[in-house]
C-alpha positions in Angstrom: -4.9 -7.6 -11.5 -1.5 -8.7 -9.7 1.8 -7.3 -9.9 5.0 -8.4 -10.0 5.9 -8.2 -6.7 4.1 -11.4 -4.6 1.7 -10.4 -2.3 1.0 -7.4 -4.0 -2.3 -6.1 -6.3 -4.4 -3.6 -7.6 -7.6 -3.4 -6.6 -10.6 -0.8 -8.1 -12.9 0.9 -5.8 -16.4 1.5 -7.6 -16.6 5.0 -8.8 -20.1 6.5 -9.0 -21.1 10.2 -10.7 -20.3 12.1 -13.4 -18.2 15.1 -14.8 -21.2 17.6 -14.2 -21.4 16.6 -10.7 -18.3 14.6 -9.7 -17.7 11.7 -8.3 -17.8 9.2 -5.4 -15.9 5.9 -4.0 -16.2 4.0 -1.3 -14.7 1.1 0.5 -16.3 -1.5 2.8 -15.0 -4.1 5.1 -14.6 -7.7 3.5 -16.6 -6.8 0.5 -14.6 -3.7 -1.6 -11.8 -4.4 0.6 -10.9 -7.8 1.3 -10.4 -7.7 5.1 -11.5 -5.7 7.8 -10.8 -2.3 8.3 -9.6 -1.8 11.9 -7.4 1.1 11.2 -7.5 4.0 8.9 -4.5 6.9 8.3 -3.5 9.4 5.9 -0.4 11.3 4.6 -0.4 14.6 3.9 1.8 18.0 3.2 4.9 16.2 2.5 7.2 19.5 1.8 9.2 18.1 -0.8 8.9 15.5 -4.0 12.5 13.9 -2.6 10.8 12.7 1.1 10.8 9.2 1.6 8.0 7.4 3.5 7.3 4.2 4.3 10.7 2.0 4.4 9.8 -1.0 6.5 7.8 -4.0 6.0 5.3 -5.6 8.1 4.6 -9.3 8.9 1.3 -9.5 9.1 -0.7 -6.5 8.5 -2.4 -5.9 5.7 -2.9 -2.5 3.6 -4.8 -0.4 0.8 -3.1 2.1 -0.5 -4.7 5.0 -2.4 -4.0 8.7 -3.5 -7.4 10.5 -2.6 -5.1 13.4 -4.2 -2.4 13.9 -6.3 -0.2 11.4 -7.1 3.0 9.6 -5.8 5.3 6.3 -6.3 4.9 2.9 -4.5 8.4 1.2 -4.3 7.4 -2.7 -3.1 9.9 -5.3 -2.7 9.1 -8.8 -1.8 12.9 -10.0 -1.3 13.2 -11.2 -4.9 10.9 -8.6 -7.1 10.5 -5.2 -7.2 7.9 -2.9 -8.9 7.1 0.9 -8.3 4.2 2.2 -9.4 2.6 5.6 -9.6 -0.8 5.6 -7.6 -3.0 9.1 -9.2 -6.8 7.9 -9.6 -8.6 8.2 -6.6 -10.8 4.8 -7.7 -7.4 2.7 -8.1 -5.3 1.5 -5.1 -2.7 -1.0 -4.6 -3.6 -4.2 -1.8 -0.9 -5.5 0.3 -0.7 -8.4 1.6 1.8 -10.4 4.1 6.3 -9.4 3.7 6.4 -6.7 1.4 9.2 -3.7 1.8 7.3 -0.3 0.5 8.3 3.1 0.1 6.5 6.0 -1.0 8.1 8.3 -3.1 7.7 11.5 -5.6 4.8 13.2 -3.7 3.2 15.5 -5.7 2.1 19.0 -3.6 -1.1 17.8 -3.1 -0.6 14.4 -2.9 -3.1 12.9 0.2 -2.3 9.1 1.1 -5.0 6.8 2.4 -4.0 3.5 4.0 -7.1 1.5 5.1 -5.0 -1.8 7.2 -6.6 -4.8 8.6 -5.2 -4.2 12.5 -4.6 -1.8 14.5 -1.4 -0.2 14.9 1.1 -2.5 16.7 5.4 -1.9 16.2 5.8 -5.2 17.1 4.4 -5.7 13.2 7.4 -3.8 11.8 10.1 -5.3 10.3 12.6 -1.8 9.6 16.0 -3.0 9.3 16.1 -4.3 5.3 18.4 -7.0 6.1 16.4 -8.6 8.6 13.4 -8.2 6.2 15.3 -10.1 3.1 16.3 -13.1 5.5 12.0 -13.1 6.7 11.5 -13.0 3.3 14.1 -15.8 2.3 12.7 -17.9 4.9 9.0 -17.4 3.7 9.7 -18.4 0.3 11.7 -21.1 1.7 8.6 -22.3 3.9 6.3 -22.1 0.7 8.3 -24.5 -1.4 8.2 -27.2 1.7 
């Protein structure tokens, strides 16, 4: 289930239950997940709708995103495409994968972000100026039609 945007898909976590008692998803390493899960985060009480997070890129990381509640937008970029999409199903998250800009945007009230990523956190990873990220991205695709 790809998108648009290269290095970029959704992914469905296995929901089990039922209305009567609700219901339950999980994630494990390198099977629900494709990678290991070395670091886990989550973002929460954003105070208004307009807050931007995100807004950087990273060059080798990789990430599941997920709204455990509420809902927001997913702004990715890979230097030539970009999609946004509204993550709001606990069960459905979007998969990340090598130099993709994303923002997150239109936070509901109750909106909780989870980000399950494959390393632990290291700002050496972080590409934040957008320039600097469209020439790493111009010179990946460049490297991938070699």
């Amino acid at each position: 289930m790809s998108l648009a945007v290269q290095g970029c898909s959704w992914l469905e976590l296995e929901c089990k239950g039922d209305a009567s008692r609700g219901y339950l998803s999980f994630a494990e390493s390198a099977h629900d997940v494709p990678f290991d899960i070395k670091r886990i985060y989550y973002i929460y009480h954003v105070p208004d709708p307009g807050v931007q997070r995100g807004g950087h890129a990273h060059q080798n990381l990789s990430q599941l995103f997920l709204s455990v509640a509420g809902s927001f937008q997913l702004d990715l970029d890979d230097g030539t495409t970009r999609e946004s999409v509204v993550l709001d199903r606990p069960e459905r998250g979007v998969l990340l994968t090598g130099l993709v800009w994303r923002q997150m945007t239109s936070m509901s009230s109750d909106c909780v972000i989870l980000v399950l990523a494959s390393e632990k956190y290291d700002p050496a990873d972080y590409v934040t100026d957008y320039q600097e990220f469209l020439s790493k991205a111009g010179q990946a695709g460049e490297e991938g039609m070699a």
